[in-house]
C-alpha positions as CSV (number, residue, x, y, z in Angstrom):
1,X,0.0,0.0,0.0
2,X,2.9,2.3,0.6
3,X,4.4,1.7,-2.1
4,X,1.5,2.2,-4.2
5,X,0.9,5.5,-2.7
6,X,4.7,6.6,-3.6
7,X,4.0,6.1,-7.0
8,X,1.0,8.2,-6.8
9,X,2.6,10.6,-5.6
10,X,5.7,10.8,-7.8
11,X,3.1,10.4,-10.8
12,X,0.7,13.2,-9.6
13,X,0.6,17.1,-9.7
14,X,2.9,19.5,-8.0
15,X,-0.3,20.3,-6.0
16,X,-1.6,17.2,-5.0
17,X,1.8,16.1,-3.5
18,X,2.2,18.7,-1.3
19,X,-0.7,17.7,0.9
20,X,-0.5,13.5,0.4
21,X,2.6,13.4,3.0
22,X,1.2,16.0,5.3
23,X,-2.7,13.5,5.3
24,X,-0.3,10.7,5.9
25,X,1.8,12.2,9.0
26,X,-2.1,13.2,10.3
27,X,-3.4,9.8,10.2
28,X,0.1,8.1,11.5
29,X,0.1,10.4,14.2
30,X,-3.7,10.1,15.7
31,X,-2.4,7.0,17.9
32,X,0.8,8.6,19.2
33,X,-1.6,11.6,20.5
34,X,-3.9,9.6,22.0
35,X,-1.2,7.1,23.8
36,X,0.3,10.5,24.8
37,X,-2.6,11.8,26.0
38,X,-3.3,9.2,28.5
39,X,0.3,8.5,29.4
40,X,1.1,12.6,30.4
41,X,-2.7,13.2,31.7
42,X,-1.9,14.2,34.9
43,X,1.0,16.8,33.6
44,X,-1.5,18.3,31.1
45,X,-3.5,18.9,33.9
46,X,-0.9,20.3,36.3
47,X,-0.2,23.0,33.3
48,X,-3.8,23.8,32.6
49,X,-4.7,24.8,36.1
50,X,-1.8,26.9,36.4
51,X,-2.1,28.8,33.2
52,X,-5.6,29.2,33.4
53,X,-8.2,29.2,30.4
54,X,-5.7,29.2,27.7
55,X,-5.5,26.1,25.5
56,X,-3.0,25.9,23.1
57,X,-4.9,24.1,20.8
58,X,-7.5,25.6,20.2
59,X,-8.2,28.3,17.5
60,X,-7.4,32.1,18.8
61,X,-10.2,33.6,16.4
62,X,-13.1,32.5,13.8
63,X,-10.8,33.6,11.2
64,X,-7.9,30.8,12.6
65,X,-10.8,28.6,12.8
66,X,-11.8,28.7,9.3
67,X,-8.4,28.7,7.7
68,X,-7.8,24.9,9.7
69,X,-11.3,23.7,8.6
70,X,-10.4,25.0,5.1
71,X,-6.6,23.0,5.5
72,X,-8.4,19.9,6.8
73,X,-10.5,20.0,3.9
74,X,-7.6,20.4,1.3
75,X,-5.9,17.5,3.0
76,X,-8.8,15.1,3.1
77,X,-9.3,15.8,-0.7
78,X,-6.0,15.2,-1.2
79,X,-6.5,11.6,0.4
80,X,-9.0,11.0,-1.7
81,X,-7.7,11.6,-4.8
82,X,-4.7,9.5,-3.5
83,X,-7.2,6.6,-3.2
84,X,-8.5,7.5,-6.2
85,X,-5.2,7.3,-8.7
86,X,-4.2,4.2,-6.8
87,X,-7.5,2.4,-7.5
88,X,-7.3,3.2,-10.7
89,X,-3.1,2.4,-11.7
90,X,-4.4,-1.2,-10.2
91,X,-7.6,-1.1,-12.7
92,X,-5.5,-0.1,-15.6
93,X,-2.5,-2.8,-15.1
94,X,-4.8,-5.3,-14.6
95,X,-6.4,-4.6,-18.1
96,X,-2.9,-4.3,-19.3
97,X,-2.2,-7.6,-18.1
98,X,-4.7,-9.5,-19.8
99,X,-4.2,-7.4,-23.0
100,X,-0.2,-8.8,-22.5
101,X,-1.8,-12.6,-22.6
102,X,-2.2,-12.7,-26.1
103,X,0.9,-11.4,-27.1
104,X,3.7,-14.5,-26.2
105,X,7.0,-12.5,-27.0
106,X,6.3,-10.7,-23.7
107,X,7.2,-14.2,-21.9
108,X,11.4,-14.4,-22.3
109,X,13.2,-13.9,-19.4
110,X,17.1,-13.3,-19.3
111,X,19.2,-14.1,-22.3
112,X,16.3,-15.1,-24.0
113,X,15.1,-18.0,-22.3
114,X,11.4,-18.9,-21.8
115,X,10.0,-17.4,-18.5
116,X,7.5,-20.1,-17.8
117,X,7.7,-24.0,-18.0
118,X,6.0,-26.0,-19.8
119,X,5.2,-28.5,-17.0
120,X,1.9,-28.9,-15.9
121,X,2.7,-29.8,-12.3
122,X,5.1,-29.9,-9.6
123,X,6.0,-33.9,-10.2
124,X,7.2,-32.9,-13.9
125,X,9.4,-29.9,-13.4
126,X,13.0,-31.6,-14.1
127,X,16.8,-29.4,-13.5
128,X,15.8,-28.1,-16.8
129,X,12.9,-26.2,-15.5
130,X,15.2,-23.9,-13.1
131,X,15.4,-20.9,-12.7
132,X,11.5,-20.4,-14.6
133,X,8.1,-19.9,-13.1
134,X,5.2,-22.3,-12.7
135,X,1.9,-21.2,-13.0
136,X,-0.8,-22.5,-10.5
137,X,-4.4,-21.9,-10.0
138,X,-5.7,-20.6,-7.1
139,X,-8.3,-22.5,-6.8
140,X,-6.5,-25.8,-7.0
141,X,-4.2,-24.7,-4.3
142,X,-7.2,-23.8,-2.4
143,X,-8.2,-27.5,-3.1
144,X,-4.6,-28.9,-2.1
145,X,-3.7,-26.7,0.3
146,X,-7.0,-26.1,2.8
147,X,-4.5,-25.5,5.7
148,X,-4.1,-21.8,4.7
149,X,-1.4,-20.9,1.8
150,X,1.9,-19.1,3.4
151,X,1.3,-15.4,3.9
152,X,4.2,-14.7,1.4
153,X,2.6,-16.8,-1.5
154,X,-0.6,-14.4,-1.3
155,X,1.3,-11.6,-1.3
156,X,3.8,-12.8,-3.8
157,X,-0.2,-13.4,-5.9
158,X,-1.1,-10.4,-5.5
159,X,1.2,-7.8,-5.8
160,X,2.4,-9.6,-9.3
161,X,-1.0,-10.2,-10.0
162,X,-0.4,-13.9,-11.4
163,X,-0.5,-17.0,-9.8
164,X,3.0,-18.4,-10.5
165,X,6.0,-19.0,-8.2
166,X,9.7,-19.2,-8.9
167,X,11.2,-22.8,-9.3
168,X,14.6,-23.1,-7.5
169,X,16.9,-25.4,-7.6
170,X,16.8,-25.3,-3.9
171,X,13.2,-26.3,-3.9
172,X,14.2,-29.1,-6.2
173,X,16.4,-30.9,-4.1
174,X,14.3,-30.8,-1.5
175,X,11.2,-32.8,-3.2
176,X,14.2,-35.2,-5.1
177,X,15.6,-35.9,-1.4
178,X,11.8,-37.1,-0.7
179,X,11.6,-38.7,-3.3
180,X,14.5,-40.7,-3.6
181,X,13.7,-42.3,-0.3
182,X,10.5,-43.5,-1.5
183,X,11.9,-44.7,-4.6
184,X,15.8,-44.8,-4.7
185,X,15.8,-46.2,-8.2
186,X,15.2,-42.7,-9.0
187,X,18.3,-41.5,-8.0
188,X,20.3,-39.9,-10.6
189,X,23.6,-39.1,-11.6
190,X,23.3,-35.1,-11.7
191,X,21.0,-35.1,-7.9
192,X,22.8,-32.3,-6.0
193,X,22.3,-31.1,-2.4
194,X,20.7,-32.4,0.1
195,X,21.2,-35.7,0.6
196,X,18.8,-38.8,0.8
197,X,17.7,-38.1,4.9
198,X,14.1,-38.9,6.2
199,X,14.1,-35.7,8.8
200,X,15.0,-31.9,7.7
201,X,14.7,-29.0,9.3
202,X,14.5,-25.5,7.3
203,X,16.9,-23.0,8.7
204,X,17.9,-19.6,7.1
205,X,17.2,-16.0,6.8
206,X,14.1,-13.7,6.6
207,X,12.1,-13.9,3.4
208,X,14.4,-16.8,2.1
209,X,11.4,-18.2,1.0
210,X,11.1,-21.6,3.1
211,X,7.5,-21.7,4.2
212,X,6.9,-21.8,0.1
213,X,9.2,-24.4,-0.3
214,X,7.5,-26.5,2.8
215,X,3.9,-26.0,0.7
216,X,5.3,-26.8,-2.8
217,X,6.6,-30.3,-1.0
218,X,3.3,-30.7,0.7
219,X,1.8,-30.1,-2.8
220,X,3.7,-32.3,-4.5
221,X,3.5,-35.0,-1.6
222,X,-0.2,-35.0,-1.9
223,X,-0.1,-35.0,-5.6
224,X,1.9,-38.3,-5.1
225,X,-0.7,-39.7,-3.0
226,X,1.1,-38.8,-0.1
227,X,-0.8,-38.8,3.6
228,X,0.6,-35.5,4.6
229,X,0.0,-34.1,8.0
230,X,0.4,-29.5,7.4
231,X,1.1,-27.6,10.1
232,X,0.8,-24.2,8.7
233,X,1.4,-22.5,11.7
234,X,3.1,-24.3,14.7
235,X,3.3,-21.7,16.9
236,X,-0.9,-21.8,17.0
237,X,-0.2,-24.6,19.0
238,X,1.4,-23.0,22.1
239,X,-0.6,-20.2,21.6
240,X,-4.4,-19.1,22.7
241,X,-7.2,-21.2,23.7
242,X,-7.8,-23.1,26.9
243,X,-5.0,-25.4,28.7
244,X,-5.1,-27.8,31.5
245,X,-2.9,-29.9,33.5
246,X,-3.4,-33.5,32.9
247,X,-2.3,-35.3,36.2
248,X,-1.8,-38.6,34.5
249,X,0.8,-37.4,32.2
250,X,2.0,-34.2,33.9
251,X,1.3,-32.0,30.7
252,X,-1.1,-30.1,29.7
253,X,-3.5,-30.5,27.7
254,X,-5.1,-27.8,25.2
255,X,-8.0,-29.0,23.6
256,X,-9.4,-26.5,21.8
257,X,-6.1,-26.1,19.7
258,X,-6.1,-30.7,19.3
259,X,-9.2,-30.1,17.7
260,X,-8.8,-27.8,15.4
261,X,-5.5,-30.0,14.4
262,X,-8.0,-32.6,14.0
263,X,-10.5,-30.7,11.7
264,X,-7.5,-29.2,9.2
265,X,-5.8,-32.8,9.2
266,X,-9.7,-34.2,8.3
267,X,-9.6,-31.3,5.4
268,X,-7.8,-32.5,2.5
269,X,-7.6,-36.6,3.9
270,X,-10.7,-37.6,4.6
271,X,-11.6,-39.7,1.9
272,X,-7.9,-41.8,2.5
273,X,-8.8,-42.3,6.3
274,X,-11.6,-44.0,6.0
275,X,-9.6,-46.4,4.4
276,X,-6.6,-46.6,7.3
277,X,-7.5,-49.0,10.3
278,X,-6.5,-47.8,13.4
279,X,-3.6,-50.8,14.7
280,X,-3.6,-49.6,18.2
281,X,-6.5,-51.0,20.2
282,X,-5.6,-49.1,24.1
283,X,-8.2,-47.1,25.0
284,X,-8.3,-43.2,24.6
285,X,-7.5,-41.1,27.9
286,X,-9.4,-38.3,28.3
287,X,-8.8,-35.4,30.1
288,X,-10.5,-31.9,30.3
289,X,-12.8,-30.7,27.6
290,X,-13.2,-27.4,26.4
291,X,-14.3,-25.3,29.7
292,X,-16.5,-28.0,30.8
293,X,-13.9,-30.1,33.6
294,X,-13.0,-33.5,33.2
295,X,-15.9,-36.5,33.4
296,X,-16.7,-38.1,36.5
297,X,-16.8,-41.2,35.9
298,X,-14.6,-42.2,33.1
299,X,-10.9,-41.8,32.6
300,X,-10.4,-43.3,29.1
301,X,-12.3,-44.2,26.3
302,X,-12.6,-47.5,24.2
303,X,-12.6,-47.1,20.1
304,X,-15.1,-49.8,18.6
305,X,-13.4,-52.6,16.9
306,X,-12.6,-52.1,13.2
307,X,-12.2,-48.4,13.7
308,X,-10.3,-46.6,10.8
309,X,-8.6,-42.9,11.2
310,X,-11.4,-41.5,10.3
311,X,-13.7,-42.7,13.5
312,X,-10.6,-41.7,15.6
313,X,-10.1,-38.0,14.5
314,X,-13.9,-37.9,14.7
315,X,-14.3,-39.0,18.0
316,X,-11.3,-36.2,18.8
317,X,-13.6,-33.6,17.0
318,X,-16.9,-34.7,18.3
319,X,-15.7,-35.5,22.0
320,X,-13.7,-32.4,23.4
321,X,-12.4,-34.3,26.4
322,X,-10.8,-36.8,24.0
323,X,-9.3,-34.4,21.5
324,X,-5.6,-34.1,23.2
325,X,-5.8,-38.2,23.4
326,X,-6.9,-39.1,19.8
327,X,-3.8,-36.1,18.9
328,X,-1.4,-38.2,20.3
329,X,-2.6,-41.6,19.7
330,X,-3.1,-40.1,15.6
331,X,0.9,-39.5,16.2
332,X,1.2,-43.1,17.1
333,X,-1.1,-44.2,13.9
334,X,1.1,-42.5,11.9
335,X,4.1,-44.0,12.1
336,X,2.5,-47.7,11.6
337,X,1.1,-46.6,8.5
338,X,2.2,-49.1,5.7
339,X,0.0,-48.8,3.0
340,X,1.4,-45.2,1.6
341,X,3.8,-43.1,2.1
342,X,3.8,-40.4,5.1
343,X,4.8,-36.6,5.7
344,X,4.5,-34.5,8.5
345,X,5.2,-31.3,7.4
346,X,5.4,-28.0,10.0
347,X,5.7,-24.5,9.8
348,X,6.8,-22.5,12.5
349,X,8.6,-25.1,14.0
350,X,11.2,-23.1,15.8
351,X,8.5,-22.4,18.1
352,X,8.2,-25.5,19.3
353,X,11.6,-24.7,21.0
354,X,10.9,-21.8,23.5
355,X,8.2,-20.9,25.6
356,X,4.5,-20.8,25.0
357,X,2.2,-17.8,26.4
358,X,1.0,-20.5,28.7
359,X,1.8,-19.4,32.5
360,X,1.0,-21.9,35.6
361,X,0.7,-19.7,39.1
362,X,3.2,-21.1,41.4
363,X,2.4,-18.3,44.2
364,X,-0.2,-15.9,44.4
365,X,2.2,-12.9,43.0
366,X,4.5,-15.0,40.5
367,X,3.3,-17.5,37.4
368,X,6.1,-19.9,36.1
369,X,6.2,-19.9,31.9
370,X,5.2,-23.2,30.3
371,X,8.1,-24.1,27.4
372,X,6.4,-26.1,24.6
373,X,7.8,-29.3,25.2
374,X,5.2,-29.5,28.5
375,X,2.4,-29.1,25.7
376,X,1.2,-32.7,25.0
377,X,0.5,-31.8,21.5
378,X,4.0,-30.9,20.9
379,X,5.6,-33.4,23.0
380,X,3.6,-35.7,21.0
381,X,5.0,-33.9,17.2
382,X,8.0,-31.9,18.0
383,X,10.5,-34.9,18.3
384,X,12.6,-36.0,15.1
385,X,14.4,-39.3,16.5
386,X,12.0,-41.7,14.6
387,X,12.6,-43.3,11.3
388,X,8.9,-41.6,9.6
389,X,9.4,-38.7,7.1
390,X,9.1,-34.9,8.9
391,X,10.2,-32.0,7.6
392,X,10.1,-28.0,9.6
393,X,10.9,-24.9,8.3
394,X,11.6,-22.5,10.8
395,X,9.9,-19.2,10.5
396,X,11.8,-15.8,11.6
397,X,8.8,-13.7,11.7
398,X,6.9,-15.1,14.7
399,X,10.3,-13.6,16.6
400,X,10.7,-16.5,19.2
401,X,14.9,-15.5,19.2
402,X,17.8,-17.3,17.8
403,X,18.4,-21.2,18.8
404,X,20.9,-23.3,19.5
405,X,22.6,-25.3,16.4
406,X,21.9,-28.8,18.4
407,X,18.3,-29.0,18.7
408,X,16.8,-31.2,21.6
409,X,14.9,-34.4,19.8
410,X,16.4,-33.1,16.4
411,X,19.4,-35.4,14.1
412,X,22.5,-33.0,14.2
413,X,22.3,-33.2,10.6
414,X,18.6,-32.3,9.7
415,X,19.3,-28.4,9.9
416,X,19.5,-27.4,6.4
417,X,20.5,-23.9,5.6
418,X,17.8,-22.5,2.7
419,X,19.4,-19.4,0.8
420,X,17.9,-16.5,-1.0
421,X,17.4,-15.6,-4.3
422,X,20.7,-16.3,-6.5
423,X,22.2,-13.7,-9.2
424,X,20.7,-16.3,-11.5
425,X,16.9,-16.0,-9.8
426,X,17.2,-12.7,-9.3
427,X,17.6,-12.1,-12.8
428,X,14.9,-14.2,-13.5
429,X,12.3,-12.8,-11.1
430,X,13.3,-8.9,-12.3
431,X,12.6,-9.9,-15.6
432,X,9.3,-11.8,-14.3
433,X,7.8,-8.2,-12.6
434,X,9.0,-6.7,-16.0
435,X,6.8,-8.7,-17.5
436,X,4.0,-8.3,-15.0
437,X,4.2,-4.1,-15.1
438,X,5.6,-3.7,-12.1
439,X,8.3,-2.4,-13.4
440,X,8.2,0.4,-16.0
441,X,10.5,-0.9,-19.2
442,X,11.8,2.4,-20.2
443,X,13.6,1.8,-16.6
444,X,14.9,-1.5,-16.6
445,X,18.2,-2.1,-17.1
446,X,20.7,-5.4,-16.2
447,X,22.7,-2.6,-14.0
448,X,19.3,-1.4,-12.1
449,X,18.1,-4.8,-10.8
450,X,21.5,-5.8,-9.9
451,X,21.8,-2.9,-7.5
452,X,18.3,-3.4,-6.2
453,X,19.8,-7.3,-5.5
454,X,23.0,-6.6,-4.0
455,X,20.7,-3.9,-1.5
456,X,18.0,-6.4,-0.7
457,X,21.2,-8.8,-0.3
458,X,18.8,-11.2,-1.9
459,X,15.5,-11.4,0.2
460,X,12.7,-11.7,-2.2
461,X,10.2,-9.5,-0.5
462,X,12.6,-6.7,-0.3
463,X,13.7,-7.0,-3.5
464,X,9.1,-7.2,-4.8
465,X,9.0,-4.1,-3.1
466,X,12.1,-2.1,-4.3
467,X,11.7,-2.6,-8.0
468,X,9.0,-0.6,-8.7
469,X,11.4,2.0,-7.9
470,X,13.7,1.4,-10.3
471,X,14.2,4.7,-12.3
């Protein structure tokens, strides 16, 4: 949005762009007056009494009164027509855009190579396909993906105003890895990277792009006819909703969050579930439900015989006091699964690591913080010493501080360091929001976009919003 309104502003009259920063400062600074206002009350006060009846803000005559009305006026019009221009640029490059469809020679990217694949899905892009972009649908993500996309997928959708996505080499060895350890025939000569390892975990910087990567693989995992457990967003585990001790296991339990693992596991696999038996016949222990307590008279519950996954995650959905149980026990199911292969996939993982916003009261003045690993859903998930499939990606943006290199319940080799855009991408994506207008082409230049690179140092959301600057 800021950016948009730059260019409004560079684009529009002497006039208009006089008053556009002033309307911004005003509506920045309404909060900072307000917080002031409380904070320094009793100071405002103080001064007031003591200099009696005059206020500094307020108008000294009619005249004073009506210039500001008139200036408030100017600026709110200026807003407008702000809004205005920047409604309409969107209006107009979308109309370019699908005027630019029918004309092909738009689509070469650098030295004169094609700027889309020709592969029709994630399973067909080959080494060949580097370094181009694969168009998706959004719907069929939608369909794939019913989790949530990653945050930077939307925006990367709709700031370029396509549904496409970069294919790196990166992102290439990390679906070959998987795949090779399903099928190691498949190995081949020219595989590069990471090597064949059942458990990864995503490190590297902001904006590297590695909560992408972790849905591509879940795409492609469930195109495969994968059973993929996607954990969009781990750290909405630890965080918000109802938590309990359990005395029996001396976690606690959170059952509002189990069951909504439950329902998003239930969203894309339903149909493959029902055709899983469940090969654990222990009962189910419950523990609290959802603000109601625990049950009186029952500390477990039986599943009836010839059960499948399905009947399990529905008796977690349907029975709040068994949600944390059927979690765990699904984590058990898992890893006897036989029949196809199995992902667990999570986002967010470094929050699994640190402390949760849990707190249990130890006195009546002091609360002692609850670390993740107390959670039952976590300490059912988080651990990676097991021979089943898991990959996390680590996410920098939920802030949860820098960890250790040797992970608790984490192979010292799983951390994988995921890097930025190349010279080779970069060039590739420049040319890509050329070809989307979000760049004007009387500006590009090879020189331009390699500045813009070497002063994002290679984070792609930096680099999305600096281009447009390019002059």
């Amino acid at each position: 949005m800021l950016r948009s309104l730059l260019r409004a502003v560079s684009s529009a009259s002497p006039v208009k762009s006089t008053f556009i920063p002033t309307a911004i400062a005003a509506s920045n600074s309404t909060t900072s007056q307000l917080t002031s206002s409380r904070t320094f009350a009793s100071k405002k006060a103080k001064a007031s009494a003591s200099k009696g009846n005059n206020k500094k803000g307020q108008p000294k005559s009619k005249a004073d009164a009506k210039t500001k009305s008139k200036q408030e006026e100017i600026v709110s019009a200026s807003v407008d027509d702000a809004a205005h221009d920047l409604i309409s640029d969107e209006r107009n490059r979308r109309r370019l855009l699908d005027e630019d469809e029918r004309n092909s020679s738009l689509d070469v990217g650098p030295n004169g190579r094609p700027l889309f694949t020709s592969a029709a899905s994630l399973s067909e892009l080959s080494r060949k396909d580097a370094c181009t972009y694969l168009k998706f649908s959004r719907k069929k993500l939608e369909e794939v993906l019913p989790e949530r996309l990653p945050v930077g997928m939307v925006k990367e959708f709709d700031e370029s105003m396509r549904d496409a996505l970069l294919v790196r080499h990166s992102f290439l060895d990390l679906r070959d890895n998987f795949r090779r350890i399903v099928d190691p025939p498949l190995q081949s000569s020219n595989s590069r990277g990471l090597s064949a390892q059942k458990q990864i975990v995503l490190d590297g910087p902001v904006s590297c792009g590695k909560s992408i990567a972790l849905a591509m693989l879940v795409h492609w995992a469930r195109d495969e006819g994968w059973l993929v457990l996607y954990v969009p967003e781990g750290r909405s585990w630890t965080h918000g909703g109802l938590f309990y001790k359990n005395p029996l296991t001396g976690l606690w339990d959170t059952p509002v969050q189990a069951a909504n693992i439950l329902q998003d596991f239930l969203k894309y696999n339903e149909s493959c579930l029902m055709k899983l038996p469940c090969k654990i016949v222990a009962p189910i222990p419950l523990g609290d439900g959802a603000g109601v307590g625990r049950m009186k008279d029952a500390d477990s519950m039986a599943m009836p015989e010839g059960s499948t996954l399905y009947d399990l995650i529905q008796t977690g959905i349907t029975t709040t006091h068994a949600s944390v149980g059927v979690v765990v026990r699904l984590r058990q199911e898992l890893s006897l699964v036989k029949d196809m292969p199995v992902l667990i996939a999570i986002d967010q993982y470094n929050s699994w690591f640190t402390f949760t916003e849990f707190e249990e009261p130890m006195t009546v003045r002091s609360c002692r913080p609850i670390h993740a690993r107390e959670v039952a859903t976590v300490n059912a998930f988080r651990s990676m010493m097991h021979d089943n499939m898991m990959v996390g990606a680590f996410s920098h943006s939920t802030a949860v501080g820098k960890l250790r290199q040797d992970l608790p319940d984490v192979p010292t080799n799983a951390r994988v360091m995921f890097p930025r855009y190349t010279l080779d991408e970069a060039a590739v994506v420049s040319h890509y929001y050329l070809r989307q207008r979000l760049i004007r082409r009387e500006a590009f230049s090879e020189e331009a976009w390699k500045k813009l690179y070497y002063l994002a140092n290679g984070n792609g959301s930096e680099m999305r919003w600096l281009l447009p600057f390019m002059r």
